[in-house]
N, C-alpha and C positions, 0 to 999 in steps of 0.2 A: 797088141800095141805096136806102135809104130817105133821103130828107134833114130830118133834127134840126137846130131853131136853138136857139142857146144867148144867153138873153138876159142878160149881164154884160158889160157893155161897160167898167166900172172899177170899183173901181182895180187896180192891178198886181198888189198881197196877194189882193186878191176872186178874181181872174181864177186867178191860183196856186192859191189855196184850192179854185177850182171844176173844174180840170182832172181830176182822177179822173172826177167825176160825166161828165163828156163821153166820158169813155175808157172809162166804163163802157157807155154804149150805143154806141159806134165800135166796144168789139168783140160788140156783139148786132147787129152787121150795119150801123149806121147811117152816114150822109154827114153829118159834123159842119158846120155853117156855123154862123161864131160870128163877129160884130160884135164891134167893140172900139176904144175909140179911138183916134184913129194913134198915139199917143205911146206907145204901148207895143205896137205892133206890131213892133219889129223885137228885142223881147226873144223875143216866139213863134214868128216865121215860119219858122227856120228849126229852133229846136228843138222845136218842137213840127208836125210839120209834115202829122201824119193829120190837122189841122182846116185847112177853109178859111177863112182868117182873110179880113175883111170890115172895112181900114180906115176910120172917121168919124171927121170932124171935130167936136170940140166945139164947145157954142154958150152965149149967154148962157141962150135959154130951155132948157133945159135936154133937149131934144129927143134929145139923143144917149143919154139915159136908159133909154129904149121905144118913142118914137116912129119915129125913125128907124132903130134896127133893125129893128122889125117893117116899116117900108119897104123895106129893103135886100134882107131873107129874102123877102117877098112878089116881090119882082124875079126872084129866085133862083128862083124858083116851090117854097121850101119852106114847105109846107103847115102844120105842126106845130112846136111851138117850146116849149121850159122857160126859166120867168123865174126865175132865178136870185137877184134882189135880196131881201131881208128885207123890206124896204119900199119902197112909191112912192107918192106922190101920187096918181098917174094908175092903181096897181092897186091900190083899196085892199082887196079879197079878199086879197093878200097876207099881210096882217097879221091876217087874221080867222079864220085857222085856229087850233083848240085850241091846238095847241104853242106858238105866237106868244110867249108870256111865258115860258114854262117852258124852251126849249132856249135855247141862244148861238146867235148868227146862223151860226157856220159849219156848227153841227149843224143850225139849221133848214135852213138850202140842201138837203142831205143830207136831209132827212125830204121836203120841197119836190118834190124828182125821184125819190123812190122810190129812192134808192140808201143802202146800209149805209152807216154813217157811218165804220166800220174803211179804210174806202177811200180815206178822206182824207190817207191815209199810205202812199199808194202811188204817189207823186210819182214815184221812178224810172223806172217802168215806162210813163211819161209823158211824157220830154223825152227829147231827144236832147242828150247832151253837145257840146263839140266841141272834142276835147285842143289843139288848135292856139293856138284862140283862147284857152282858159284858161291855156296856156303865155308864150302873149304878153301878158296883164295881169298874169300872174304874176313873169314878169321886168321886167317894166316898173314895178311899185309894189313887190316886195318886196327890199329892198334888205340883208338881215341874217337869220340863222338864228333870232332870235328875235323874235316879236313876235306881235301880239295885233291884231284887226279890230272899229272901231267903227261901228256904223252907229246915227247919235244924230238925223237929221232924215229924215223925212218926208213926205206932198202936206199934211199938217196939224197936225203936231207935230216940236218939237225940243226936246232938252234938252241937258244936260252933265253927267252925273253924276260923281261925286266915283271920280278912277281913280287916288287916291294910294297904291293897295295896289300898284298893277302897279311892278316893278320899274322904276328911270327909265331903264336900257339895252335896253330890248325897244320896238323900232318900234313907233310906230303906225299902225297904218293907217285909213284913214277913207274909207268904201262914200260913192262919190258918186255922178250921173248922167254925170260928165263923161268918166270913164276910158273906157268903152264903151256901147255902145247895146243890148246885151243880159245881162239881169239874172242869167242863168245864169252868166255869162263869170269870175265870183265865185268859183265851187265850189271852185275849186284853191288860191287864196287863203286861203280859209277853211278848208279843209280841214287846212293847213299850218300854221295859227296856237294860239298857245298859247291865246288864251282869243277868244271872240266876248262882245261887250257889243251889246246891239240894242235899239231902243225894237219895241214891238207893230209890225210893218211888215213888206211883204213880205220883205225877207231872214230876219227869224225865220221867216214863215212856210215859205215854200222851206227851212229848213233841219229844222225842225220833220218837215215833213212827210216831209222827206229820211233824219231819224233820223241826222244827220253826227253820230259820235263823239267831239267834243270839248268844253271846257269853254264851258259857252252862260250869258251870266246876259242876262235879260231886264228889260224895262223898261216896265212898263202905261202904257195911255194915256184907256183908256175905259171906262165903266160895263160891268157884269156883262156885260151882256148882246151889247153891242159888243167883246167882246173874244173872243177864241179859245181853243177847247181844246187844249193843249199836251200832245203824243202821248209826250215825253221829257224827259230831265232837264233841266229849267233851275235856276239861282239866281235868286230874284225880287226885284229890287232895287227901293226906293220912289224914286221919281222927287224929285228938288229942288223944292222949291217955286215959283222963280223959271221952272219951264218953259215953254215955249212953246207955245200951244196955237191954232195960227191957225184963224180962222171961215174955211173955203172956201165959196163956193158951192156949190161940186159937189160938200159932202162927204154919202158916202152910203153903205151896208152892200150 
């Protein structure tokens, strides 16, 4: 086999968003090695697990961006690699392509590696479930036959939107980091809820891409072009004004 480096090392949503594109050459033969930061390492390792995931650490200069993966692959002795980010400092060919303005960043990714962009909704055929663990967050946070799943924060945004429509006897539930260490672990939760409310973030995206059957309203966060194209039904709710919109360092497409 051949070995493919995949250069998207964050964030969680990016990484979700770009798993087709990889699975698209894993099955034209290739040995996927993909960098990534550890902190979202044990959300992939084991469901996603035809890629050899490649944990780094972040840093202030911001190395964990390109630099250091193309370290890590170059270790690997893999020769070839797709940069997967919209933009970098450090490529700035990236951005200099025709499309550049014209697509949304997750369709550029998509035009970037040469893969159909239909493919970004083929997230099933991409992770591995694993009913156990979704059984066990799911009895551990659902506690009532009805209720509804917010996921309202962020690596750079939070809000609170106005949820005085939802009945006051329906659970709520609220998507943290703390319940589990892997982002999949969710599916049966949500899968089960009467309605999802989400800001732009990787749980939209994973469901998005998932095409889950039920009531989704979503919650922008960024200019046109920072934002995503949504494969299925949402309600698109405007954000409060008082949101939260924190400057990270690290934030990036």
């Amino acid at each position: 086999m051949s070995k493919l480096g995949i250069i998207q090392s964050r964030g969680l949503g990016d990484i979700c968003l770009a798993l087709p594109i990889a699975k698209h050459f894993h099955d034209q033969g290739n040995e996927i090695i993909w960098p990534i930061c550890q902190e979202f390492w044990t959300s992939f390792k084991d469901s996603v697990p035809w890629v050899k995931w490649v944990p780094i650490p972040t840093d202030a200069d911001g190395d964990f961006f390109y630099s250091e993966p193309i370290k890590r692959l170059k270790s690997l002795k893999c020769k070839e690699h797709i940069c997967l980010y919209q933009s970098l400092n450090i490529v700035p060919e990236l951005s200099q392509v025709p499309w550049f303005q014209l697509q949304k960043f997750d369709e550029c990714k998509y035009t970037n590696a040469g893969v159909p962009f239909i493919k970004k909704w083929t997230l099933d055929e991409c992770i591995t479930r694993s009913p156990e663990r979704e059984q066990k967050l799911y009895d551990h946070v659902v506690k009532q036959p009805l209720y509804y799943v917010t996921h309202t924060e962020g690596s750079s945004y939070s809000t609170e939107p106005d949820l005085s429509a939802i009945p006051e006897d329906w659970q709520r539930i609220t998507i943290t980091d703390q319940e589990t260490d892997c982002i999949f672990d969710w599916l049966k939760v949500i899968e089960g809820a009467q309605a999802l409310i989400a800001i732009d973030s990787i749980i939209a995206n994973m469901v998005d891409q998932l095409q889950l059957d039920i009531d989704k309203y979503w919650i922008p966060r960024s200019h046109i072009h920072l934002t995503p194209v949504l494969g299925s039904v949402w309600t698109i709710l405007e954000p409060p004004e008082d949101s939260i919109a924190a400057q990270k360092i690290f934030r990036s497409s």
